[in-house]
C-alpha positions as CSV (number, residue, x, y, z in Angstrom):
1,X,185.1,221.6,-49.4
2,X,186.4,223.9,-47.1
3,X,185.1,222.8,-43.6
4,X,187.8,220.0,-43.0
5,X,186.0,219.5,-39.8
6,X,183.2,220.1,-37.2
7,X,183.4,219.4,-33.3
8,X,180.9,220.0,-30.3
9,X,183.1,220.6,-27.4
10,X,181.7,222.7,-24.5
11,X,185.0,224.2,-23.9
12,X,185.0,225.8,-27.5
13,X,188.3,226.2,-28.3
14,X,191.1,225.1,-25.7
15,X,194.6,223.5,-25.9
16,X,193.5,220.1,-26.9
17,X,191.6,221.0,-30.0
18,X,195.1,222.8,-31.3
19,X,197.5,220.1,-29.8
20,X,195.5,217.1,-30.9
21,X,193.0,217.8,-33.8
22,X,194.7,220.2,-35.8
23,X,197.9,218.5,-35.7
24,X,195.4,215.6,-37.1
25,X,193.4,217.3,-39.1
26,X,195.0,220.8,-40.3
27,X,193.2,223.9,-41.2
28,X,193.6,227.1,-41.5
29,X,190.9,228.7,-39.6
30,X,188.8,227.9,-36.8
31,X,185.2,229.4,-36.8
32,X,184.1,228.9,-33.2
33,X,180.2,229.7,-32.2
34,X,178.4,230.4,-29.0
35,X,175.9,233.3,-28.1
36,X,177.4,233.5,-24.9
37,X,181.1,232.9,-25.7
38,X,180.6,236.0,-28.4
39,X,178.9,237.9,-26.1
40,X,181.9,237.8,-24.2
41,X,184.7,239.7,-24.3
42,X,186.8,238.4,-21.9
43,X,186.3,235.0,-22.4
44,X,186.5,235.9,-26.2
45,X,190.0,237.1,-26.0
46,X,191.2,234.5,-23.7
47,X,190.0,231.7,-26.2
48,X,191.7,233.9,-29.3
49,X,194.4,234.0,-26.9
50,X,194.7,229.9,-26.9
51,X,195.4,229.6,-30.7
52,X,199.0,231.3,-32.0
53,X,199.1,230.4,-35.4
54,X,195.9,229.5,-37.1
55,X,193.3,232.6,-37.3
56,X,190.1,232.6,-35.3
57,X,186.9,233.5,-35.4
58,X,183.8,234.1,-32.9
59,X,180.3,234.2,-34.2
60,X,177.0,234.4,-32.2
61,X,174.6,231.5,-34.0
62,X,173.1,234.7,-35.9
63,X,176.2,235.9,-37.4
64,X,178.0,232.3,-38.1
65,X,174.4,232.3,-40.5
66,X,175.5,235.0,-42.1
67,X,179.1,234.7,-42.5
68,X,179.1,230.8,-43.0
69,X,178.3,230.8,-46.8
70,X,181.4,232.9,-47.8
71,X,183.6,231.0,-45.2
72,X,182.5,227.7,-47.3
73,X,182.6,229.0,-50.5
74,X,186.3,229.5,-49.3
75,X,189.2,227.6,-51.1
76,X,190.8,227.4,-47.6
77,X,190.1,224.7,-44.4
78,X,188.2,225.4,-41.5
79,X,187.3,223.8,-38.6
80,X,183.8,224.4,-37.0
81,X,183.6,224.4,-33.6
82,X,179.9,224.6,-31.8
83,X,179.8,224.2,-27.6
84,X,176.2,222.6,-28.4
85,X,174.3,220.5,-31.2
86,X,171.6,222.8,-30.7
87,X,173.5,225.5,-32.2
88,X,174.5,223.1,-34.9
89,X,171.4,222.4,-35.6
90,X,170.1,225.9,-35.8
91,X,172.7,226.4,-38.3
92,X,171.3,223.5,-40.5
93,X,168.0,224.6,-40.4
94,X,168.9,227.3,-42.0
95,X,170.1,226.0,-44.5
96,X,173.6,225.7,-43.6
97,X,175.3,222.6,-44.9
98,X,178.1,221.1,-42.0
99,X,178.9,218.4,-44.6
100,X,182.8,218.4,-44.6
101,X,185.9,216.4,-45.6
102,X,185.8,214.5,-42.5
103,X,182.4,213.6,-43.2
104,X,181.7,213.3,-39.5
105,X,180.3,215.7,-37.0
106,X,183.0,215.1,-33.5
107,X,181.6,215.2,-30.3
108,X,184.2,216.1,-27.3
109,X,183.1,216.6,-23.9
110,X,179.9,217.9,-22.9
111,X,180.2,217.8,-19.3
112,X,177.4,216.7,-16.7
113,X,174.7,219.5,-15.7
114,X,171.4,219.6,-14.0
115,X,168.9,217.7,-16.4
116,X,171.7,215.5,-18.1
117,X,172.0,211.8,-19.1
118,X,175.4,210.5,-18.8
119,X,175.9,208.5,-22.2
120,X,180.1,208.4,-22.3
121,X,183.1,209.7,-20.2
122,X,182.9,213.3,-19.9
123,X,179.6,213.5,-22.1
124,X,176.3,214.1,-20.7
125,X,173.2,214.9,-23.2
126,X,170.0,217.2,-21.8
127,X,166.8,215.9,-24.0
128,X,166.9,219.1,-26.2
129,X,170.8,217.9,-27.1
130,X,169.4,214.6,-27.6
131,X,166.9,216.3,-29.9
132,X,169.4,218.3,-31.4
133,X,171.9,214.7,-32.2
134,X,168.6,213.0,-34.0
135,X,168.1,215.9,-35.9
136,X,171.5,216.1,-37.3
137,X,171.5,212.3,-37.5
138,X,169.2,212.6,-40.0
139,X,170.6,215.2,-42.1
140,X,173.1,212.2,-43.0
141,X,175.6,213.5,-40.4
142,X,178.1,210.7,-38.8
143,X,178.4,212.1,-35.0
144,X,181.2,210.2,-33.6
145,X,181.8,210.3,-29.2
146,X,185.8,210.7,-29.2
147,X,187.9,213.0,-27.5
148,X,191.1,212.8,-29.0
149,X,191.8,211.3,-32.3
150,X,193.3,208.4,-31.3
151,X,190.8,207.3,-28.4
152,X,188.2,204.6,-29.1
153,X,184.7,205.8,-30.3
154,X,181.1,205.4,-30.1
155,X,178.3,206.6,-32.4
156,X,175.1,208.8,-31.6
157,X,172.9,205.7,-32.4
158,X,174.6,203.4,-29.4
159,X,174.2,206.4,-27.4
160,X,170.9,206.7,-28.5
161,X,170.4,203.0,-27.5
162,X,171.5,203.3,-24.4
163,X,169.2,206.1,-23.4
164,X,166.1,204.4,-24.9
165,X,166.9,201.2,-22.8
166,X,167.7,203.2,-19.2
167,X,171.4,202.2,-19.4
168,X,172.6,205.6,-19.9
């Protein structure tokens, strides 16, 4: 399987994800997607620009549809890096399998914005990323709350819980 592992961080790809999770978890790519992060340039570069030794890529959802199949047919690791479940889950509904070696789809920070719920420390959900978690829940997809790899956890379902009780 070549996708060693798959992260929602809304920083994309920054100095922690290199440091911390590929030291962790090592790969030889990182396939990074976000419409507006591609659309770019600047911000494209700066985020190539952050990763020395480990090649990098920058798809728009469309593209990382199109190029994801060869990338996972692939004999080497990759890391997949969305800034939102709902671009995840765009990529599963089309028919994109995320399954990989970790078996678990990481969640790093998501910071507060208008229209959030808080559900963990630096993670804030809108109700279309809430949507976006249940729907990969039940493609059979462990999401896991942890910013570094050796910080405690929690799962989508006890954030889920928390939001359906108004403790969030």
């Amino acid at each position: 399987m070549s996708i060693s592992f798959v992260r929602i961080d809304d920083r994309v790809i920054h100095g922690q994800l290199v440091t911390r999770w590929a030291k962790e978890l090592p790969c030889d790519g990182i396939v990074a997607i976000d419409d507006a992060v591609a659309a770019d340039p600047l911000l494209s570069s700066v985020m190539k620009g952050a990763v020395q030794d480990i090649k990098v890529w920058l798809f728009d959802t469309q593209t990382a549809i199109e190029k994801l199949p060869k990338i996972i047919a692939s004999e080497k690791r990759y890391f997949v890096i969305g800034k939102s479940p709902v671009t995840l889950k765009r990529i599963e509904e089309a028919g994109i399998s995320l399954q990989n070696g970790n078996r678990k789809i990481n969640v790093g920070p998501m910071s507060a914005r208008a229209g959030t719920t808080t559900i963990g420390p630096n993670q804030a959900v809108t109700q279309q990323e809430a949507a976006a978690f249940d729907f990969l829940s039940q493609q059979d997809h462990q999401i896991e709350f942890r910013l570094v790899p050796d910080a405690s956890c929690y799962s989508w379902q006890d954030a889920r819980q928390k939001i359906n009780q108004g403790n969030a």
